[in-house]
C-alpha positions as CSV (number, residue, x, y, z in Angstrom):
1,X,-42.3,27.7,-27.4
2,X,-43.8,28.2,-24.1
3,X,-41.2,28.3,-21.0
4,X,-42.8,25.5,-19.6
5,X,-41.8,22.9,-22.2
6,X,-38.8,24.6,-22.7
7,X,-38.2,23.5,-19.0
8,X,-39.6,20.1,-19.6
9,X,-37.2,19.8,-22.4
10,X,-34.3,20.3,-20.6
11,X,-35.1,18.5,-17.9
12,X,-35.2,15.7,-20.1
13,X,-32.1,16.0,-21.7
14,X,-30.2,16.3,-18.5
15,X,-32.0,13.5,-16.2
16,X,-32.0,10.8,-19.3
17,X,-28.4,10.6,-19.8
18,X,-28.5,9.8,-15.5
19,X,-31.0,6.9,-16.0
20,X,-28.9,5.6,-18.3
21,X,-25.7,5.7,-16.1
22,X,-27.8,4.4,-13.2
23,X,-29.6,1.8,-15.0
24,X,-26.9,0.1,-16.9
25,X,-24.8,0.3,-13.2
26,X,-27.3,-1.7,-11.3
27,X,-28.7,-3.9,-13.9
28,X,-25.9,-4.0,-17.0
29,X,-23.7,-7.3,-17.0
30,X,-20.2,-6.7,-15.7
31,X,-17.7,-7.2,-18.9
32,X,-14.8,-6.5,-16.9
33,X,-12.2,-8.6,-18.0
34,X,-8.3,-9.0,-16.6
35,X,-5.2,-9.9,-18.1
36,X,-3.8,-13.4,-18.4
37,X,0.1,-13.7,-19.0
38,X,1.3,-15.7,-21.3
39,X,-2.2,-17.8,-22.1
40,X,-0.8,-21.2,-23.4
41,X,-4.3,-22.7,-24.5
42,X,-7.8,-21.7,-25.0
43,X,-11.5,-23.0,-26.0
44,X,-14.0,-21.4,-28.2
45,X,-16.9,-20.2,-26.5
46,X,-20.4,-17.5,-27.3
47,X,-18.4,-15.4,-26.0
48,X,-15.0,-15.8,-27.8
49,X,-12.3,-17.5,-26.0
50,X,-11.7,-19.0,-22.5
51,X,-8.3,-19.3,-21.8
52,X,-8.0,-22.9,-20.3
53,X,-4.3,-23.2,-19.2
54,X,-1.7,-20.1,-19.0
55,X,1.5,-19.7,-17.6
56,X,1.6,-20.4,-13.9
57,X,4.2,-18.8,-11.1
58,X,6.2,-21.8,-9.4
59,X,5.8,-22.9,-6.2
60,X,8.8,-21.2,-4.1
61,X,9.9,-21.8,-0.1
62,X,11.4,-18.8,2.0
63,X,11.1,-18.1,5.7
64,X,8.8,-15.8,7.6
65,X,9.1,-12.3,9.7
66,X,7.8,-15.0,12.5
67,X,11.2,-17.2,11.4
68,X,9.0,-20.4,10.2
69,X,9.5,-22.2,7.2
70,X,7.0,-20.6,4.6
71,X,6.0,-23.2,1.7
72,X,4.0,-21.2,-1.1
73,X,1.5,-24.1,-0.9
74,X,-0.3,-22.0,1.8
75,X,-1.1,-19.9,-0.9
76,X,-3.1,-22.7,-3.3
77,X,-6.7,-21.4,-4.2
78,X,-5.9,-17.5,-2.9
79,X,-5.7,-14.6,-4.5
80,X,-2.0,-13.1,-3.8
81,X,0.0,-9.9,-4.4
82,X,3.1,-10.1,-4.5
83,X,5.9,-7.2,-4.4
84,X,9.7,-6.9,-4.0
85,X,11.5,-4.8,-1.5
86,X,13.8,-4.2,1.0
87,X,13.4,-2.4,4.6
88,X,16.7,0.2,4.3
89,X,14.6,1.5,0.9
90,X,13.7,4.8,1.9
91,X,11.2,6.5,-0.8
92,X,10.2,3.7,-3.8
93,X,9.8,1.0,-0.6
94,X,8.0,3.2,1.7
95,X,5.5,4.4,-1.3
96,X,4.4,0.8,-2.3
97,X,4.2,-0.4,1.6
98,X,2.0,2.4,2.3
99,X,0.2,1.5,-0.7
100,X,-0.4,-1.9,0.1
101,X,-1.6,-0.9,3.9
102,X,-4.7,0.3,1.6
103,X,-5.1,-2.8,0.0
104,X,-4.9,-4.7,3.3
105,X,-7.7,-2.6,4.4
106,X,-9.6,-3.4,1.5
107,X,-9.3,-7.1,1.9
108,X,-8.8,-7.9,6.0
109,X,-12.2,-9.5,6.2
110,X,-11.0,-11.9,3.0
111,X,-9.4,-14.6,4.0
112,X,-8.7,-15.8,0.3
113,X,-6.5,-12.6,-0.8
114,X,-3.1,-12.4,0.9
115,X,0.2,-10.1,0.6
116,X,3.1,-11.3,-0.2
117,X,6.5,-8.6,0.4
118,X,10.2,-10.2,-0.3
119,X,13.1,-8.4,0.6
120,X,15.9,-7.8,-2.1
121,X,18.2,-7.4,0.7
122,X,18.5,-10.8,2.7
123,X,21.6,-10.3,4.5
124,X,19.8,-7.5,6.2
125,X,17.0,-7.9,6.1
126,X,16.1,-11.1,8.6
127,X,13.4,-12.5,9.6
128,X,13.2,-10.2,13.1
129,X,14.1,-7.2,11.0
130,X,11.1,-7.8,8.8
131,X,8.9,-8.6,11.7
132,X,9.6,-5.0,12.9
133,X,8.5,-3.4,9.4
134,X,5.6,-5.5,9.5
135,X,4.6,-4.2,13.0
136,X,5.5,-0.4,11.4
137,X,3.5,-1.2,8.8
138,X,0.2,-2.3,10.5
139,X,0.8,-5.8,9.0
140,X,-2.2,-8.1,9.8
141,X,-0.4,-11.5,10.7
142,X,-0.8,-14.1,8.5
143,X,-2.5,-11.6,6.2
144,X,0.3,-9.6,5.0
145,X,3.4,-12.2,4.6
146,X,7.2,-10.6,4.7
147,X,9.7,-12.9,3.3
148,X,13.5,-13.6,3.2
149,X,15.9,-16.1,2.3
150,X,18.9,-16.8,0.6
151,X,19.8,-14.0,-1.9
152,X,20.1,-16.0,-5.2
153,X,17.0,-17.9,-4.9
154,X,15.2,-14.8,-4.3
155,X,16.1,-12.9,-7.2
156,X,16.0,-16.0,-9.5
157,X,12.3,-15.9,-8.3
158,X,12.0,-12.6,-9.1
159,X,13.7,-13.1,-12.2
160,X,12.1,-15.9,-13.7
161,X,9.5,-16.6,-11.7
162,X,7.5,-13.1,-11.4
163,X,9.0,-11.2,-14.3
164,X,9.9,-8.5,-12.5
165,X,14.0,-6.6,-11.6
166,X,15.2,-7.8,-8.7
167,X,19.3,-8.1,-8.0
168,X,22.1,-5.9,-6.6
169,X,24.1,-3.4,-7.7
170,X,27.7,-4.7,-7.1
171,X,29.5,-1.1,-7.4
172,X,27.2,0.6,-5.4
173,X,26.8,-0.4,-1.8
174,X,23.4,-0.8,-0.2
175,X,21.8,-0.2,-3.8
176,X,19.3,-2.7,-5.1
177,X,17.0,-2.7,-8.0
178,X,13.8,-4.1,-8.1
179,X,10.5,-3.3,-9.5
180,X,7.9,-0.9,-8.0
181,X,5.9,-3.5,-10.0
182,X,2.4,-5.2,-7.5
183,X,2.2,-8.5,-9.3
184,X,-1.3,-10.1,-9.1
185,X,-2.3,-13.6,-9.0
186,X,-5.1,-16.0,-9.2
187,X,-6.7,-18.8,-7.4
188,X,-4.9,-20.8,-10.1
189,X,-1.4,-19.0,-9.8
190,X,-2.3,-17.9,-13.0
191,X,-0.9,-13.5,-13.4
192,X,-3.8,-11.4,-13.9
193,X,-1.6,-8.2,-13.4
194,X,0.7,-6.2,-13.2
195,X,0.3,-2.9,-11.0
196,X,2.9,0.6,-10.1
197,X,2.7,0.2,-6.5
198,X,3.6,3.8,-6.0
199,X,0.9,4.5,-8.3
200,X,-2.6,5.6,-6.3
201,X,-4.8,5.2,-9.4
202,X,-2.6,2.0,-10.4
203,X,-3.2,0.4,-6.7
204,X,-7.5,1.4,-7.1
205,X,-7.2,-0.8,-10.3
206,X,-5.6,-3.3,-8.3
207,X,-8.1,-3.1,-6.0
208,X,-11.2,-3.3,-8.6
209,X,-9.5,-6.6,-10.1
210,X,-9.2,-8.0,-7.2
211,X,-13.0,-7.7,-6.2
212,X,-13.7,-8.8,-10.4
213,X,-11.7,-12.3,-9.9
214,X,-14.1,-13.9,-7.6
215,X,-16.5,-13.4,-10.5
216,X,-13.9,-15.3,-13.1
217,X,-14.5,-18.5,-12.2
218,X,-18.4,-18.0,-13.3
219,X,-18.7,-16.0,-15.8
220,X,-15.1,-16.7,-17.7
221,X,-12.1,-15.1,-18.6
């Protein structure tokens, strides 16, 4: 075989399998599709199943690092991440803060996505402490919220609300456990996901489902 079409050959076999890649990125349909917890009803569709109605978080009131009243009805028809922590945390805390600074940057022209932080550690952790973390943290106001309120509410919300570990250790001072756990949510309250927030590759999934959910609405579950 001449060296010529031996070239030719392999030419082929190595740019083909790129026009594919590049073809099916710019003109393939996206058929990313994210978590529901705990779907309760669905319809039938060409394309399977749409969930219609899943579980949905409840609507909680705390106070803000600015000390105002928060309502979570601010939060109707955004896209939210919430996380549990508390500002004396030194390593788990710090991990998932710096974390969510990325995702803040991702988002800081969106004014439909929000961050949500609530401390495990209330009695501390008050609404000027919190306003001070925020500031270390590059929090955009309004953007990035940091919550607190009475103790037992918060971790029932946790709890029962969110699904995630949030409570005290009795015997050992100053120790709390929560969950490193991002917990994402719909323009519907609806969870779409959970994420390790001290996980990088965890938090650039987060990110990529965030940007997919504006398209849910349109092209279905």
């Amino acid at each position: 075989m001449k060296l010529s079409i031996r070239i030719g050959l392999l030419f082929v076999i190595i740019l083909l399998p790129i026009l594919f890649i590049l073809f099916f990125n710019l003109f393939g349909e996206n058929h990313h599709r994210l978590f529901i917890f705990q779907p309760i009803d669905s319809v039938a569709t060409e394309q399977g199943y749409k969930v219609t109605k899943a579980y949905t978080v409840p609507s909680f009131q705390l106070t803000s690092e600015e000390g105002k009243p928060f309502s979570s009805e601010s939060l109707k028809g955004k896209i939210f991440i919430v996380n549990f922590i508390f500002t004396r945390c030194e390593a788990q805390c710090k991990d998932m803060s710096n974390q969510l600074i990325r995702v803040q940057e991702a988002f800081k022209d969106r004014k439909d996505v929000s961050i949500v932080s609530i401390t495990v550690d209330p009695e501390y952790d008050t609404a000027s402490v919190l306003k001070e973390y925020a500031q270390a943290h590059q929090a955009i106001p309004g953007k990035w919220l940091f919550l607190t309120g009475e103790k037992e509410y918060i971790y029932n919300l946790g709890q029962t609300g969110f699904f995630v570990s949030t409570m005290e250790e009795k015997d050992q001072p100053l120790s709390f456990l929560h969950s490193e756990k991002f917990i994402l949510v719909d323009q519907k309250g609806w969870i779409r996901g959970f994420y390790d927030g001290t996980d990088q590759k965890e938090v650039d999934r987060l990110i990529t489902e965030i940007k997919v959910l504006e398209d849910i609405d349109k092209n279905g579950n």
